[in-house]
C-alpha positions in Angstrom: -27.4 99.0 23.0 -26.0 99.2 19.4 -22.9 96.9 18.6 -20.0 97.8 17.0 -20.6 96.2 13.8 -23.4 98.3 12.9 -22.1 101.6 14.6 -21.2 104.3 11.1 -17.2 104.8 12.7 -16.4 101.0 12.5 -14.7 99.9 9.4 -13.0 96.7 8.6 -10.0 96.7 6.2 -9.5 94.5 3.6 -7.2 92.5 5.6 -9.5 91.9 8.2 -8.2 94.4 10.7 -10.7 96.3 12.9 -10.7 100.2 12.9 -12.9 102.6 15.3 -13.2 106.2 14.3 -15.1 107.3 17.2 -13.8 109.9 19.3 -14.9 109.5 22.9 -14.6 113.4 23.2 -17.0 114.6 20.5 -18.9 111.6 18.7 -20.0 109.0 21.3 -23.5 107.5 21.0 -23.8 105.6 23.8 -22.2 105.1 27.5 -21.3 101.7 26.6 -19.4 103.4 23.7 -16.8 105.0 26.2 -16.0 101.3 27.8 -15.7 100.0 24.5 -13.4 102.2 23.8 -11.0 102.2 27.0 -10.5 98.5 26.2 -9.5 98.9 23.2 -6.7 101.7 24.4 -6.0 98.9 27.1 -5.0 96.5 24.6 -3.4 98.9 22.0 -1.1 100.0 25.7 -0.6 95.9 26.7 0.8 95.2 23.0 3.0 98.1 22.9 4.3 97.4 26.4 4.5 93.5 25.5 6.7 94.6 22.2 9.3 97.0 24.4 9.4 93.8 26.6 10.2 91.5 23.8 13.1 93.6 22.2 14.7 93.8 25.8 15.1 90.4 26.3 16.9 90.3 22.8 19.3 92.9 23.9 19.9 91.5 27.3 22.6 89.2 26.2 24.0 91.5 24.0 23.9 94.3 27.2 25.3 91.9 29.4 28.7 91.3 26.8 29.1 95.1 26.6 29.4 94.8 30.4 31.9 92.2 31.1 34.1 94.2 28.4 33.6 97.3 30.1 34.9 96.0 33.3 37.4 94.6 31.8 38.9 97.5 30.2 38.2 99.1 33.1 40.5 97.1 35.3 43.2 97.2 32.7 42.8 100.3 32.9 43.2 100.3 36.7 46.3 97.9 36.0 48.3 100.3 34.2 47.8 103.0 36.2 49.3 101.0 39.4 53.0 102.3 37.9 52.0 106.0 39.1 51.2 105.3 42.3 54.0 103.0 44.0 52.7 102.1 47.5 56.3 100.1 48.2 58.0 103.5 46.8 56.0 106.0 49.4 56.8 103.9 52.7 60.4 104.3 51.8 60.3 108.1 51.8 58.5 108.1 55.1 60.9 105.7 56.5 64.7 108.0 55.3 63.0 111.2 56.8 62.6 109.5 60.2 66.3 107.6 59.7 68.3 111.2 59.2 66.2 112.6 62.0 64.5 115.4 59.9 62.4 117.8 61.9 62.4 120.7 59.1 64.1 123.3 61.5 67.0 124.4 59.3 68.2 127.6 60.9 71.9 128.0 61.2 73.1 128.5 64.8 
C-alpha cells in the first residue's frame, strides 16, 4: 500500500497544512486511496458542523433577548388594543334590548 506522503497529489504548504489533490472519481491509485479519502471529507463535514454549532451558542443569548422583547411588545400591543373591544360595554347592550322587551317586529297595527 503506498502512503500518503509519497503519493504525487499530497502537498504540504508552507504552513504545515496538508492538501490532497486526488479525485476519487478519476485519479485514484489504490482502494485504500478511496477510504483515505472519505475520512478526510468526514472530518472537513465534523469541523464545519462543529463551527455552525459554536456560532449558535453565541447567538443564543442574544436570540433569547430578542424574544422576551418581542413578547413584550406583543402584549402591549394586546394591551392597547383592550379599548376596542369593551367586554363590560357589550353585556350592557344585550341586557337594554331584553329590559324594553325588543323582539324586532315593528309593524304598525
Amino acid at each position: 500500500m503506498i502512503q500518503c506522503k509519497e503519493c504525487e497529489f499530497y502537498h504540504v504548504s508552507p504552513t504545515g497544512e496538508v492538501a490532497f489533490a486526488c479525485d476519487p472519481f478519476t485519479n485514484v491509485k489504490e482502494p485504500s486511496c478511496l477510504l483515505k479519502w472519505q475520512l478526510v471529507r468526514l472530518n472537513h463535514m465534523a469541523a464545519a458542523y462543529q463551527a455552525m454549532l459554536d456560532f449558535n451558542r453565541k447567538l443564543a443569548p442574544l436570540q433569547e433577548k430578542m424574544f422576551k422583547i418581542m413578547e413584550r411588545e406583543i402584549e402591549d400591543l394586546n394591551e392597547s388594543d383592550k379599548w376596542k373591544v369593551d367586554e363590560k360595554g357589550e353585556e350592557e347592550e344585550d341586557s337594554d334590548d331584553d329590559r324594553w322587551n325588543c323582539s324586532g317586529d315593528y309593524r304598525l297595527k
